[in-house]
Kinemage of the C-alpha trace (Angstrom):
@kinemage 1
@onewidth
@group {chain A} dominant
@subgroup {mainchain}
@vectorlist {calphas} color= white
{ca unk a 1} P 80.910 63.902 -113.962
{ca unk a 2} L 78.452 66.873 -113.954
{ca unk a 3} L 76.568 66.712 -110.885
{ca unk a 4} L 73.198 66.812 -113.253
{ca unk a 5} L 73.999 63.602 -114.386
{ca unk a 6} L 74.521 61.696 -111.166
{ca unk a 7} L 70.740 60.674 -111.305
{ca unk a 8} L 71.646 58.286 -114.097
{ca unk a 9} L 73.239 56.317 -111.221
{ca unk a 10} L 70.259 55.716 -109.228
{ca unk a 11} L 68.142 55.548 -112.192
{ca unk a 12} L 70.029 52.172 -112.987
{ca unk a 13} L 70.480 51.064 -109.874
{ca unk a 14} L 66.309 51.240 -108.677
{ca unk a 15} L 64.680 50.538 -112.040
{ca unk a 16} L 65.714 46.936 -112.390
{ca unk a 17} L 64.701 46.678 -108.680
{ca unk a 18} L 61.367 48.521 -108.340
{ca unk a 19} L 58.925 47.966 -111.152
{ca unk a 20} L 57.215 50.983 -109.625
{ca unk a 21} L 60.271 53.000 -109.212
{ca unk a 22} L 59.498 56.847 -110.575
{ca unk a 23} L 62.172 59.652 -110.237
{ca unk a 24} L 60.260 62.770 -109.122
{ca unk a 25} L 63.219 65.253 -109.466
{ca unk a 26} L 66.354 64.638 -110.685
{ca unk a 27} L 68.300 67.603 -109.660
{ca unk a 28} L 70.587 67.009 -106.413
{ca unk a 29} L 69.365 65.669 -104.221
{ca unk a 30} L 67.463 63.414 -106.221
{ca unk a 31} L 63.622 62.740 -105.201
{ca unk a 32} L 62.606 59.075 -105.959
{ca unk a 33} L 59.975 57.724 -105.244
{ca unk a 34} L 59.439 53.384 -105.098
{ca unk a 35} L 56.990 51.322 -102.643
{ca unk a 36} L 54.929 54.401 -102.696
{ca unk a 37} L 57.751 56.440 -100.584
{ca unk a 38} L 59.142 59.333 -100.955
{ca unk a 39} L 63.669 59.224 -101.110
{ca unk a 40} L 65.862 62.387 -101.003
{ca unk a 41} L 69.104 61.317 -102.160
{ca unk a 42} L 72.010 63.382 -101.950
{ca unk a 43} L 74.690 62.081 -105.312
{ca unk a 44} L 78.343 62.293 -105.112
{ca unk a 45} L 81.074 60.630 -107.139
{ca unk a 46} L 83.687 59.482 -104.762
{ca unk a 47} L 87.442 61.146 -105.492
{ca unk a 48} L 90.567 61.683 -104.279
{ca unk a 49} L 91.032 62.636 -100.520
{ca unk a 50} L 93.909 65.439 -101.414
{ca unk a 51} L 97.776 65.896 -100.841
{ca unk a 52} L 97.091 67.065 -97.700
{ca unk a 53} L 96.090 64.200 -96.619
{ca unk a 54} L 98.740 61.678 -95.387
{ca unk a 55} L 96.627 58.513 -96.271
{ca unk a 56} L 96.599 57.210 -100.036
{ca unk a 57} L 93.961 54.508 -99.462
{ca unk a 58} L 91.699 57.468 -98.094
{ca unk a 59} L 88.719 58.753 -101.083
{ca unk a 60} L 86.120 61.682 -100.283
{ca unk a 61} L 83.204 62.980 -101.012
{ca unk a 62} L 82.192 66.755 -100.620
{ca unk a 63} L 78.641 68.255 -99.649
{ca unk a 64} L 78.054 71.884 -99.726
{ca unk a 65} L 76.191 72.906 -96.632
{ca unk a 66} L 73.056 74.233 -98.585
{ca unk a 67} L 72.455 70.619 -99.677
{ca unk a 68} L 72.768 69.113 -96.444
{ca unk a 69} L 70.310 71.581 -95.428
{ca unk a 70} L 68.028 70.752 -97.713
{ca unk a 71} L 67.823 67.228 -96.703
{ca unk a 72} L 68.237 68.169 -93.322
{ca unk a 73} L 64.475 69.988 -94.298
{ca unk a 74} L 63.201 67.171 -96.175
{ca unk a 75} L 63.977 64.936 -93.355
{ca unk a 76} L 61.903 66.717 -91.051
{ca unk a 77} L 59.356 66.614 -93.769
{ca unk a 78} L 59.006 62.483 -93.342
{ca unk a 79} L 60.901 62.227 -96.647
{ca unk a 80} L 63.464 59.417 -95.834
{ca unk a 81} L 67.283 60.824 -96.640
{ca unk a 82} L 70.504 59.341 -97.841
{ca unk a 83} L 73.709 60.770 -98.504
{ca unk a 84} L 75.591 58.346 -101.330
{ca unk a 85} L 78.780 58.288 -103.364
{ca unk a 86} L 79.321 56.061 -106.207
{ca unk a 87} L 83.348 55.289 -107.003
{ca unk a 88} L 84.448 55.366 -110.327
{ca unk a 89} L 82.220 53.498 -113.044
{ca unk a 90} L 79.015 53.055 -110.591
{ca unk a 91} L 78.937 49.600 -109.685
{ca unk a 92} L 80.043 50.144 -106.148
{ca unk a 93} L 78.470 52.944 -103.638
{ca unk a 94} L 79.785 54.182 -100.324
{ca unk a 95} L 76.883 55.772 -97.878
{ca unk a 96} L 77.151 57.654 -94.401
{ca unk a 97} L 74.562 57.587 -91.788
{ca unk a 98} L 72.297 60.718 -92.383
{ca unk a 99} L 72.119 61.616 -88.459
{ca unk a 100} L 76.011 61.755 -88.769
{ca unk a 101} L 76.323 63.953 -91.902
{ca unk a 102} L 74.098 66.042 -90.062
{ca unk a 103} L 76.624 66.529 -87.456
{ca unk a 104} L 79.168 68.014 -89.460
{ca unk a 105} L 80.327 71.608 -88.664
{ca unk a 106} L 81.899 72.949 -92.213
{ca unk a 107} L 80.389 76.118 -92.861
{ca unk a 108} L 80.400 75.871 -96.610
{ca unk a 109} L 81.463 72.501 -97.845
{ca unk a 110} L 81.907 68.840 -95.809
{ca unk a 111} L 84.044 66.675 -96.585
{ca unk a 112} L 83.282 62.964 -95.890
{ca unk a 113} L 85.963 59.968 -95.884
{ca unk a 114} L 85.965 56.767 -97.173
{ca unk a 115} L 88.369 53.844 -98.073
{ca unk a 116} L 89.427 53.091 -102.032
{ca unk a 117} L 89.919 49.578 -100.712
{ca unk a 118} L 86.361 49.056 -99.195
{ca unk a 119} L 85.879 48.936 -103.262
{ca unk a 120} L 87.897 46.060 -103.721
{ca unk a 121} L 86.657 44.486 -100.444
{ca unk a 122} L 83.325 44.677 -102.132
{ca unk a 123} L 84.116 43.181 -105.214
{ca unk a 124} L 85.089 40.309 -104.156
{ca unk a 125} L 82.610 39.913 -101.106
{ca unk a 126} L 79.643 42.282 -102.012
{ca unk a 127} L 79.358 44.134 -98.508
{ca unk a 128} L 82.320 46.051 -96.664
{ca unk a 129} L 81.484 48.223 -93.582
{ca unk a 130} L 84.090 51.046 -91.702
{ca unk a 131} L 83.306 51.735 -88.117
{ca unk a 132} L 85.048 55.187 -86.706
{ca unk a 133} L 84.224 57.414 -83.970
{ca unk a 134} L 81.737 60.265 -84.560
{ca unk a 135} L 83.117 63.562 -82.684
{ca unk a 136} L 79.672 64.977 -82.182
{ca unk a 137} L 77.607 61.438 -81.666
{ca unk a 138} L 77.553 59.321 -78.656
{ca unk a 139} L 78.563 56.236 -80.051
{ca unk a 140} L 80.690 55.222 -83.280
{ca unk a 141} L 79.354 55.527 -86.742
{ca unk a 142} L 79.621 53.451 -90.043
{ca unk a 143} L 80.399 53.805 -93.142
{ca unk a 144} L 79.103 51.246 -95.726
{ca unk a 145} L 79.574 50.297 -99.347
{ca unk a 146} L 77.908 47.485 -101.639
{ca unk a 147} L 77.420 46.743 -104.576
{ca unk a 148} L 75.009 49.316 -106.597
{ca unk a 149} L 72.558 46.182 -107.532
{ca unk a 150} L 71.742 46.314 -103.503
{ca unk a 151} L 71.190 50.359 -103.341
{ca unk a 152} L 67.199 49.335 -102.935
{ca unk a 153} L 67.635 47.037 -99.953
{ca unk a 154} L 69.970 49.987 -98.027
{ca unk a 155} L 67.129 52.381 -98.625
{ca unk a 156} L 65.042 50.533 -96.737
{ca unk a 157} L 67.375 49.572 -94.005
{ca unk a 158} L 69.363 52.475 -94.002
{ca unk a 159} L 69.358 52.764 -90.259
{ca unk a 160} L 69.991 49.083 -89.554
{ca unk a 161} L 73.091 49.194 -91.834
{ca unk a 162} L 74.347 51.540 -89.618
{ca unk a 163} L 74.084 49.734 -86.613
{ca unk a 164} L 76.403 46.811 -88.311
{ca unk a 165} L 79.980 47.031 -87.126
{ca unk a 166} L 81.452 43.412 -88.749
{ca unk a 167} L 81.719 42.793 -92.582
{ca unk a 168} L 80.906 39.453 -91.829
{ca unk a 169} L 77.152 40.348 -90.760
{ca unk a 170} L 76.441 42.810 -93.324
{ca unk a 171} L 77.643 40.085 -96.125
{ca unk a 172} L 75.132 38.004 -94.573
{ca unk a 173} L 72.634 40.136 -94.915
{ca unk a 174} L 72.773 41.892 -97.940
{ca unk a 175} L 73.788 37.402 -98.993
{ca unk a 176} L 70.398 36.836 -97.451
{ca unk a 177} L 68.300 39.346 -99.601
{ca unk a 178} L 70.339 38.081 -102.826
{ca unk a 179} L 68.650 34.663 -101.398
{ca unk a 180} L 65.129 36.094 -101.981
{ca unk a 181} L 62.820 34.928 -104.841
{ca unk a 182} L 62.563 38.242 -106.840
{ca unk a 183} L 58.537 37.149 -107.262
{ca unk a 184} L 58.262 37.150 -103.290
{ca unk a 185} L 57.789 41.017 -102.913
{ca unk a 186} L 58.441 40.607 -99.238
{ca unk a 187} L 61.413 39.302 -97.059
{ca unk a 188} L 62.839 39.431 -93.329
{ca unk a 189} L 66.297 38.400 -92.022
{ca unk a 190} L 67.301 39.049 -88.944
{ca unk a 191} L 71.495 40.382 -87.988
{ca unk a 192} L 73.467 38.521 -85.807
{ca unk a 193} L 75.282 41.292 -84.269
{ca unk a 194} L 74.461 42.130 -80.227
{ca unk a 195} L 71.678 44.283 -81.147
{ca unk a 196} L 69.433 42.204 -82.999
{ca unk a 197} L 67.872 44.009 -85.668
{ca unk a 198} L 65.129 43.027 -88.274
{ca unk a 199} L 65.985 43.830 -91.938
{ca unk a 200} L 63.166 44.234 -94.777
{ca unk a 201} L 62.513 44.083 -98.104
{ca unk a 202} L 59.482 44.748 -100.245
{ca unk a 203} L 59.107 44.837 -104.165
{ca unk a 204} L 56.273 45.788 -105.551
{ca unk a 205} L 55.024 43.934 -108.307
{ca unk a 206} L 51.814 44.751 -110.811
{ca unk a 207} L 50.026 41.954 -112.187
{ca unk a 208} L 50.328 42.147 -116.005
{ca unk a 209} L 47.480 41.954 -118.896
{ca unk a 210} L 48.076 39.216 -121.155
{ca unk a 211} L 45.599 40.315 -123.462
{ca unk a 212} L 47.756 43.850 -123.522
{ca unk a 213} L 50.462 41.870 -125.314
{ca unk a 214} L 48.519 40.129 -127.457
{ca unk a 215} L 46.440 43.025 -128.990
{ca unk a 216} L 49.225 45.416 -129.186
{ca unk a 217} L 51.648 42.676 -130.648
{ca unk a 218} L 48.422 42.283 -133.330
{ca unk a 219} L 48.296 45.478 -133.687
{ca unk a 220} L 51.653 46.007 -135.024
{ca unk a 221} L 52.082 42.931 -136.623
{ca unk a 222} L 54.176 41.606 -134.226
{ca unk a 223} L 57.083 43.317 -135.821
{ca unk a 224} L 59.005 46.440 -133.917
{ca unk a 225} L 57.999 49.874 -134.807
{ca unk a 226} L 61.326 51.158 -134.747
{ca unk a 227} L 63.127 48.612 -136.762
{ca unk a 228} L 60.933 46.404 -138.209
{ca unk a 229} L 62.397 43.360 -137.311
{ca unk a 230} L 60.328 39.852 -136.106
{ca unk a 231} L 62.409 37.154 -135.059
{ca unk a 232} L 60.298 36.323 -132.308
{ca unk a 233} L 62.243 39.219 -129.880
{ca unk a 234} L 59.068 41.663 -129.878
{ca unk a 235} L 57.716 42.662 -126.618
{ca unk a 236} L 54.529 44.904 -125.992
{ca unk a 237} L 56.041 48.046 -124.073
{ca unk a 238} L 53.708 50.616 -122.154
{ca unk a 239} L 53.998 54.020 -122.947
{ca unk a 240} L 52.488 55.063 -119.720
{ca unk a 241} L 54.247 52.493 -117.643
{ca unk a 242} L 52.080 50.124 -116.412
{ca unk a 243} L 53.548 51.171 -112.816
{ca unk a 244} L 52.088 54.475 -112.912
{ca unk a 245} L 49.054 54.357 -111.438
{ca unk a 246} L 45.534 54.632 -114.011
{ca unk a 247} L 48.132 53.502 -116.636
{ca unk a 248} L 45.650 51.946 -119.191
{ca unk a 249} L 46.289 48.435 -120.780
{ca unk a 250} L 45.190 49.186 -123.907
{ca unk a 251} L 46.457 49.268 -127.266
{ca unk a 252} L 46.837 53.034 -128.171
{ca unk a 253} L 49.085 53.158 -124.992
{ca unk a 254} L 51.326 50.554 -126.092
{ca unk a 255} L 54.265 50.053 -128.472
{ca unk a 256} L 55.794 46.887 -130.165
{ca unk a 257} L 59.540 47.069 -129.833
{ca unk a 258} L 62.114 44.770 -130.231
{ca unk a 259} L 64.094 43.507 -127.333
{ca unk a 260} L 67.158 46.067 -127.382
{ca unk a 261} L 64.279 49.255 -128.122
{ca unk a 262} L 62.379 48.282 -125.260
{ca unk a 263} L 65.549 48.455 -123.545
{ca unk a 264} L 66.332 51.611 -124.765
{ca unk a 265} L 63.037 53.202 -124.296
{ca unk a 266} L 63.146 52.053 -120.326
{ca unk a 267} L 66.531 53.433 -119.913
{ca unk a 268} L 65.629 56.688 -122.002
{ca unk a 269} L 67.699 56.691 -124.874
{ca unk a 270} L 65.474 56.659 -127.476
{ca unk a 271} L 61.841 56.850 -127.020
{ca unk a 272} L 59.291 57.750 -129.465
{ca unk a 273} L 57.464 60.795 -128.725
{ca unk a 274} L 54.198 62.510 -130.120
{ca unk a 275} L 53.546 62.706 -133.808
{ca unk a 276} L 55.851 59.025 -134.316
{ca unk a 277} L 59.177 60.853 -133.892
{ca unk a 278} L 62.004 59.615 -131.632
{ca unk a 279} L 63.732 61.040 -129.367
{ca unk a 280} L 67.129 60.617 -128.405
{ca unk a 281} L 68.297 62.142 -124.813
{ca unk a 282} L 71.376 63.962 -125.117
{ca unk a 283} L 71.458 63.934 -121.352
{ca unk a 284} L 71.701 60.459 -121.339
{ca unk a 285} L 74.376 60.075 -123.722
{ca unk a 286} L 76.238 62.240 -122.014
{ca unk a 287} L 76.227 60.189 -119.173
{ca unk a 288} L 77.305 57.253 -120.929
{ca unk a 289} L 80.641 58.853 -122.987
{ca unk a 290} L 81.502 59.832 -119.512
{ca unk a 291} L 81.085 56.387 -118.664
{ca unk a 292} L 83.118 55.493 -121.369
{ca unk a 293} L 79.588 53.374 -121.983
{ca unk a 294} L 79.679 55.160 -125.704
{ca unk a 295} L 80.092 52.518 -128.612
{ca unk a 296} L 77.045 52.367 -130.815
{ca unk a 297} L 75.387 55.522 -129.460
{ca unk a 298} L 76.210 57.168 -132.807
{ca unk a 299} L 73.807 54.380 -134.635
{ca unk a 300} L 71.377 55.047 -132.043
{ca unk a 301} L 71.890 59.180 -132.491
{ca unk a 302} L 71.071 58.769 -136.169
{ca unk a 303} L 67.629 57.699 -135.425
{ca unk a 304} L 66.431 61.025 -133.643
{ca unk a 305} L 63.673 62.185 -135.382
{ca unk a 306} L 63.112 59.523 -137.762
{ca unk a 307} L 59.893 58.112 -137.422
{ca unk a 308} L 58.481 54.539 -135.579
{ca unk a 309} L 55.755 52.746 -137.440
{ca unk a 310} L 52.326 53.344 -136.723
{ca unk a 311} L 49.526 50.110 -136.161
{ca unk a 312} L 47.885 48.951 -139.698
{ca unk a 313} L 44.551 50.430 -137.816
{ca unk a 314} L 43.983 53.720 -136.904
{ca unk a 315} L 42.382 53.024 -134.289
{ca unk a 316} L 44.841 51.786 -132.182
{ca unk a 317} L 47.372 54.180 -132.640
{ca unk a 318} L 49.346 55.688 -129.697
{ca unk a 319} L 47.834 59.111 -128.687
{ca unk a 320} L 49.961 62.177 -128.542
{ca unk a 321} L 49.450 62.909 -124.909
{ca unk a 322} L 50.636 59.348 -123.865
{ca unk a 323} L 53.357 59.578 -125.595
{ca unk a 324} L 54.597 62.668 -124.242
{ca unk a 325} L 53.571 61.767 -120.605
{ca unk a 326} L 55.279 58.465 -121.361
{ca unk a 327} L 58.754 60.920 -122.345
{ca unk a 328} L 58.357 62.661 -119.222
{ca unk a 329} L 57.931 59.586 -116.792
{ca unk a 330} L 61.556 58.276 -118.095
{ca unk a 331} L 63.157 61.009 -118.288
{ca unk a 332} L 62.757 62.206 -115.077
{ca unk a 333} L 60.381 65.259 -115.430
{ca unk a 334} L 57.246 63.962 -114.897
{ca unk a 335} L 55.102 61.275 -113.032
């Protein structure tokens, strides 16, 4: 995959996690930004170790040295690093300890190992960890992989993981987050391992407006502005999201869309724009062929600037300048 598109990754990984999750740059490494901190994140698909190599179960990923660099920068900038690789179809990711990467002598590109069967391992137990000794570190390092749903709790634990040398405690842990009411926006559990180590977890959540939904839902007649349809599936989306911060609940900065455009809109797809026209992101769908994540995008293609219903009042129509701030917000290039 085009290394442009490996945000898409941690764009579906975080969103469903953070409701205040924001990408601040998308070009590699990726700048995120959730809990009100700042992420660097370095994106790699995970391939093929080479013929050179005597061990088939051995994968790789490959850093050029001005990238590590970069986050070696960042990091001394108090932005919190990561160096991650998903494996083939994103729903398992393999991470390094920063301090280690950092280590590494390769003048122009590093090359970092993993295992093809710490994928497996995951799948059927949700955590795997490799321990192996670091030739520039004092003690061993780690390698770890999980599932991309838990990419959020390793960003904010990325150190502890590290310290975990069993797969039995890291499934506990990454069991006891799963554990967590998703409305408790904080959480603690504690490893078992010899150095005991306190893991965290914090979600922040916005209280929500009922009287947004039911004025914009009013507004539109309770019917979707893209398609039309009722049903009782019509949800009252934020243009601005309601995340961002002075994101106003009222009615000219909200949409009615069914349940499968509100979808699309948060995963930036399709998303109407200024003057009522939508927008479909190439970028996007290019992720998704390569995904092989493709059937119905041509439906959804044909809609590009064809234009969403307005509200039966004037008044409450969506304003130009939140809609295009609203574009920019999901699609990366703005916050």
């Amino acid at each position: 995959m085009k290394r442009d598109l490996l945000y898409h990754f941690v764009q579906d990984s975080l969103r469903p996690y953070f409701e205040d999750f924001v990408i601040k740059d998308r070009s590699n490494p990726v700048i995120v930004q959730f809990n009100g901190i700042l992420h660097s994140l370095h994106i790699s698909q995970v391939h093929d170790s080479g013929n050179r190599r005597s061990n088939d179960d051995e994968v790789r990923i490959q850093i050029p040295r001005k990238y590590i660099d970069k986050q070696r920068s960042r990091r001394e900038g108090r932005m919190n690093v990561a160096f991650i690789g998903f494996f083939e179809g994103g729903r398992v990711f393999t991470a390094w300890d920063p301090m280690y990467i950092f280590t590494l002598q390769a003048r122009r590109m590093v090359s970092v190992y993993a295992r093809q069967t710490q994928k497996e391992r995951v799948e059927e137990c949700s955590a795997a960890v490799r321990t192996f000794s670091a030739k520039y570190m004092e003690e061993n390092t780690s390698e770890i992989a999980l599932t991309s749903d838990s990419l959020g709790f390793y960003l904010q634990n990325i150190q502890h993981f590290h310290r975990l040398r069993s797969d039995e405690d890291i499934q506990r842990i990454v069991r006891d987050s799963y554990s967590a009411n998703f409305l408790s926006i904080e959480g603690e559990t504690t490893s078992t391992s010899e150095k005991r180590m306190r893991f965290s977890y914090t979600r922040k959540a916005f209280p929500r407006d009922p009287q947004f939904k039911k004025k914009v839902l009013a507004a539109y007649g309770h019917a979707c502005c893209v398609c039309k349809r009722q049903l009782g599936i019509v949800e009252a989306a934020h243009i601005i999201p309601h995340s961002v911060h002075n994101s106003p609940n009222t009615v000219d900065n909200g949409l009615a869309l069914c349940i499968e455009h509100h979808a699309l809109y948060d995963t930036a797809l399709l998303l109407p724009g200024p003057d009522n026209l939508l927008i479909f992101n190439q970028d996007r769908a290019e992720y998704l062929r390569q995904e092989k994540q493709a059937k119905g995008l041509d439906a959804i293609e044909s809609l590009h600037h064809t234009r969403f219903a307005k509200p039966v009042s004037q008044e409450y129509e969506p304003s130009n300048e939140n809609l295009q701030r609203g574009l920019e917000i999901r699609m990366g290039s703005g916050s």
